[in-house]
N, C-alpha and C positions, 0 to 999 in steps of 0.2 A: 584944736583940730580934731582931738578923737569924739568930742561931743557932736560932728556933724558925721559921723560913721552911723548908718539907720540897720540896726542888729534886728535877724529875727523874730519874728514872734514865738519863734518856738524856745528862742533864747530869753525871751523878755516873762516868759512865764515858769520857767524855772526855779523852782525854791533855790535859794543858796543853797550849795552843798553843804550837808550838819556837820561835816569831821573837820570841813577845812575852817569854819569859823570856832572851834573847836579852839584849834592849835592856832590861830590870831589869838585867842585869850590868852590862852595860854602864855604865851609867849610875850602878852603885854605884862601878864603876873608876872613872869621869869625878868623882865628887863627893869620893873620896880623893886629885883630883891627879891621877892617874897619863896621862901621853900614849898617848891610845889609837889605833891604827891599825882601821880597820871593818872587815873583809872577812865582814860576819855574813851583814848582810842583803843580799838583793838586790833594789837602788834604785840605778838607775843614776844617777851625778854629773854627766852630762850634759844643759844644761836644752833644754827641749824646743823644735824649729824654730822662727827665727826667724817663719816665714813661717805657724804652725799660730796660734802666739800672736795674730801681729797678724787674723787672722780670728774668733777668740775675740774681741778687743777691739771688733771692730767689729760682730759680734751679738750682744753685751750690750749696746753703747748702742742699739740696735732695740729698743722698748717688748714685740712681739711676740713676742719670745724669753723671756720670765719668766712665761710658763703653763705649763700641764700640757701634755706631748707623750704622745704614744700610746706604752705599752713596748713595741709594735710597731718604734716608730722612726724616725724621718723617710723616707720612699720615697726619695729624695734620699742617703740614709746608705747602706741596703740597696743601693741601685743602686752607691754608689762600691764597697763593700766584693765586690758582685757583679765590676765592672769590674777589683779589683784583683787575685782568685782567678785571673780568667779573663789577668790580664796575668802575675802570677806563676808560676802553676801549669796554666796551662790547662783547667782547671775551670769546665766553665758551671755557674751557679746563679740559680736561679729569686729576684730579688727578693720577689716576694710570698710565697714559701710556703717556701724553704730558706736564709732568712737572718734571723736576729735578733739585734736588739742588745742588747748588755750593759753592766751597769755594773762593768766590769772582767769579765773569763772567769771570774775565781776565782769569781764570785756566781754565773755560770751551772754552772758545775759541783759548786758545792754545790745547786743547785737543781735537779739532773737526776734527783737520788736520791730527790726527794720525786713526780717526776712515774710513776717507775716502780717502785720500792721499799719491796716488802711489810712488813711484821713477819717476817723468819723468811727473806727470800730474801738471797741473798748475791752480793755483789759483787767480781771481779775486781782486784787493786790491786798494781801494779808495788812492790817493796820492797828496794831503797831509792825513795820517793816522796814526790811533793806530799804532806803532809801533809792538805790537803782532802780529799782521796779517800777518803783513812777516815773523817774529819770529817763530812762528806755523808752517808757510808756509817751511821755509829754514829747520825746523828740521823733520818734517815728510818727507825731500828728493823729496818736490815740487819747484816747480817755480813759485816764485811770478810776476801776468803781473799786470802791476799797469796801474788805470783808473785816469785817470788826473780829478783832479777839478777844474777849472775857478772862479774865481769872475764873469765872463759875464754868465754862467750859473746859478750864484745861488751858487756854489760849489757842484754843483751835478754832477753826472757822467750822459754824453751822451751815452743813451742807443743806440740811432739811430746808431751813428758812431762807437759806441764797435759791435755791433752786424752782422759789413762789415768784423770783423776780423777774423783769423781762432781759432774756441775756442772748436775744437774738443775735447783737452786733458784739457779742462776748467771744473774742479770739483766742485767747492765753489766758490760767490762771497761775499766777505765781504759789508755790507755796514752800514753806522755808522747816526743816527741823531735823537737828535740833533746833530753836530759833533764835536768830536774832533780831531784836532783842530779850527778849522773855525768857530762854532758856526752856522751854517747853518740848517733850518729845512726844511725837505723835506714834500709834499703834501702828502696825501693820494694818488692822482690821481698818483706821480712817482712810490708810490707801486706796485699799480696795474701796470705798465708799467715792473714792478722788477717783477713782478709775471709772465708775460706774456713772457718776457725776457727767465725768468728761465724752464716752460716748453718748451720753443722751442728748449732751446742750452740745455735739463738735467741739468741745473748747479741751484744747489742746495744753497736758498739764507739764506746767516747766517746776522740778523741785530742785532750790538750792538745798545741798548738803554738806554745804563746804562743813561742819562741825560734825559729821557721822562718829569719828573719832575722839572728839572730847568727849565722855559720856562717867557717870559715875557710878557707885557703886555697885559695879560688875555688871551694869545693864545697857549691851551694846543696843543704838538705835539701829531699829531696821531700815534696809533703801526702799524708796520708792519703787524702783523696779524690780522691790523681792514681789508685788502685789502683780496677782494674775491676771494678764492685758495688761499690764502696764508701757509696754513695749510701743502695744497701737494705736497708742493717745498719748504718750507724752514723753520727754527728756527728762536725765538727771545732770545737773552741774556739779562734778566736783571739784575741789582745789588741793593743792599740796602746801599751802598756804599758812593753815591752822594744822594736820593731820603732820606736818613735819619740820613748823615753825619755818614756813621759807617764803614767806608775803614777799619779803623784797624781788622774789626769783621770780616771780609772775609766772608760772604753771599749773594750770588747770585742765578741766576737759568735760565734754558733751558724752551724754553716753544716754542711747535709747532707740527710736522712733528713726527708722534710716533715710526716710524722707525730711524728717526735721532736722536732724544730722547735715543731711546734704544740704539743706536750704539757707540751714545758718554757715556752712562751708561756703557756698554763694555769697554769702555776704564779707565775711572773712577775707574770701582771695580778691577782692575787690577794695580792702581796706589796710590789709598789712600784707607781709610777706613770709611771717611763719616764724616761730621759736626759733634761735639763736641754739644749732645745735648741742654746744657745751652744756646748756641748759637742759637740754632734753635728755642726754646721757645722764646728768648727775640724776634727774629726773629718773629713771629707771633703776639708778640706784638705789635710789628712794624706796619706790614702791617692791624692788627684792631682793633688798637687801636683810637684814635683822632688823626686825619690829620692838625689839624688846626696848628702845630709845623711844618707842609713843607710849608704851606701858609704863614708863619712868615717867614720863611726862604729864600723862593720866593722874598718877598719885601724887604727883607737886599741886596739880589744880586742884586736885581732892583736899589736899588739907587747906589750901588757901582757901575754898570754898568755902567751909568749916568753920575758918578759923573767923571770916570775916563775914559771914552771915550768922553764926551761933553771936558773935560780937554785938552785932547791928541789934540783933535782938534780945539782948542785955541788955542795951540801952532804952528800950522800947519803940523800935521798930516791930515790924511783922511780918518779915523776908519769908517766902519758903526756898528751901533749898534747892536751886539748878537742875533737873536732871539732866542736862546737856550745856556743851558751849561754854566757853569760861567768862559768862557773864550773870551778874545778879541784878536782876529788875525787882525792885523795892519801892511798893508804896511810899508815899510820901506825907510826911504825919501834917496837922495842924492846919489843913486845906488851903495853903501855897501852892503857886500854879511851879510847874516843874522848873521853867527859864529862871524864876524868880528862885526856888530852893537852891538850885545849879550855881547861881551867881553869888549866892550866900555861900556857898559852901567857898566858893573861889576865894572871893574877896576876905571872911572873917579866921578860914582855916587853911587856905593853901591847897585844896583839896579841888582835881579835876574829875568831875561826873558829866555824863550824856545827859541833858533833859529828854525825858520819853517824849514830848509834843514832837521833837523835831525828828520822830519815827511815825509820826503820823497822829489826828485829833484821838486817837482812842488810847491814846502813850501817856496823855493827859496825866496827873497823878503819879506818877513814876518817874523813877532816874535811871539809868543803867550804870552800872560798874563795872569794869573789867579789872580781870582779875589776873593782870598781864606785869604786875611788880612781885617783889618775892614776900615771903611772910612776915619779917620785922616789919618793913611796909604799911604792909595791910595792917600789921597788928597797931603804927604809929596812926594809919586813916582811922582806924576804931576808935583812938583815944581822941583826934584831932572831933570826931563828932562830938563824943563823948560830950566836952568841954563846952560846944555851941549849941546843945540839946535843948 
């Protein structure tokens, strides 16, 4: 009976989603036995503040905390997330009108596409990328043109050479960094190049930052919105997700452009009803409480980093080291297509990796690895290659 169900077209073109065939393998390796090492997905193994929690617990037993809150957000939420921009980055932002919260980034950034994308306009999309970007893109009935990233760049996108192209029906450019997947951090100075970019062509720039805060050896990435204008052309996504290991709590937030703000709020109060406020308080505890729990957390990624790229390239890889995000995108030796190395690794060592293809055709060549187990781990994945080299 469900094969005579006639699904849209905008469903029937859909890639699988990469993370959820991901964990199907996985879990067919898990139920053959076989000891599996994770480095698929990125969920980070560390459980979220002591001190986020116990604020959670004590506005759930408040009666007043289990209605409907505004998907506006608590004024209270907006204000911390405003006070944290302005203490991280120097960035004033207006609580009322250039801040909204999310449940999680990823939902606001698939929801960005439906406030501004036509049938027929086309959107921006860094490749290798979030997978959302084109997700978003293919369901508000856009066309994803995707911007190639290089190793001989940096993994940035060439503004110079996108800018030769025709990008008349060019609405939104996504752009991502730290990045995932690459791990790549862009300059303040490409901002500004992003900014300049985007008033010439109209094309209004969305930067996920959900990883601002992974970053290593003592070189924080700058926002999007430290770049001058940056405000009158585009949004920034952040999440609390990675910045305070709390993915499962889905909080995030918009922060920019107060018309784009509002238009993606448009779409929001039309689709949910707004953070579960227990969620929103622990959330503010998050962002002012004591930081010194991401500076801990910072230096655990730092030596896993280390431990499992200096590793990799013992063996004779040719990793470079991350500067952001706690993920390592590594060439892939012997010219094996990436599905094909991924499945090897599965099958012969126990060992889960992302193929780069399924980040888009320019991932080609490359795996990702997250770096979301602890160091025995990592040091056990180093020998598990070692062995199948």
């Amino acid at each position: 009976m469900e094969d005579s169900f006639r699904k849209a077209k905008r469903i029937a073109i859909l890639p699988t989603y990469l993370f959820d065939e991901i964990v199907r393998l996985k879990n067919e390796a898990i139920s053959k036995g076989m000891d599996i090492i994770d480095l698929g997905v990125g969920d980070p193994d560390f459980s979220s503040p002591p001190h986020v929690v116990e604020a959670l617990k004590s506005a759930v037993d408040e009666g007043k905390n289990h209605h409907y809150s505004s998907y506006r957000g608590m004024t209270e939420l907006r204000e911390a997330f405003g006070r944290w921009y302005l203490n991280r980055f120097g960035v004033t932002l207006d609580p009322e009108s250039e801040v909204l919260p999310l449940i999680g980034s990823k939902e606001g950034i698939g929801h960005i596409h439906l406030a501004f994308v036509e049938p027929g306009d086309a959107v921006l999309i860094p490749d290798p990328g979030y997978p959302t970007y084109q997700s978003g893109t293919v369901l508000a009935g856009g066309e994803p043109v995707f911007m190639p990233l290089h190793k001989e760049n940096g993994f940035i996108p060439d503004l110079k050479s996108l800018g030769k192209r025709e990008l008349s029906r060019a609405r939104l450019m996504h752009l991502n960094f730290p990045s995932n997947p690459t791990g790549a951090v862009a300059p303040l100075e490409f901002f500004r190049e992003a900014v300049a970019f985007g008033h010439r062509h109209n094309i209004i720039i969305c930067h996920d930052a959900a990883y601002t805060e992974i970053y290593y050896d003592g070189h924080p990435p700058p926002s999007f919105l430290q770049a001058e204008g940056a405000k009158e052309i585009g949004v920034e996504f952040h999440s609390l997700s990675k910045t305070y290991s709390m993915t499962g709590w889905r909080l995030g937030v918009a922060v920019g452009n107060r018309e784009v703000v509002s238009a993606l709020g448009s779409v929001k109060s039309n689709y949910d009803t707004g953070l579960f406020p227990a969620i929103q308080l622990a959330g503010i505890a998050a962002l002012t409480g004591d930081q010194s729990w991401v500076e801990a957390m910072r230096q655990c990624y730092q030596k896993r980093r280390d431990i499992f790229v200096e590793g990799l390239n013992e063996i004779g890889f040719a990793v470079e080291k991350p500067r952001g995000s706690f993920y390592v995108w590594a060439p892939i030796p012997g010219g094996m297509s990436s599905r094909e190395f991924c499945s090897m690794l599965l099958d012969e060592a126990g060992l889960v990796v992302t193929p780069g293809a399924g980040f888009g055709r320019f991932g080609e060549g490359y795996f990702r690895a997250a770096l979301t187990v602890d160091e025995s781990q990592l040091q056990e994945a180093v020998e598990r290659f070692r062995k199948i080299m």
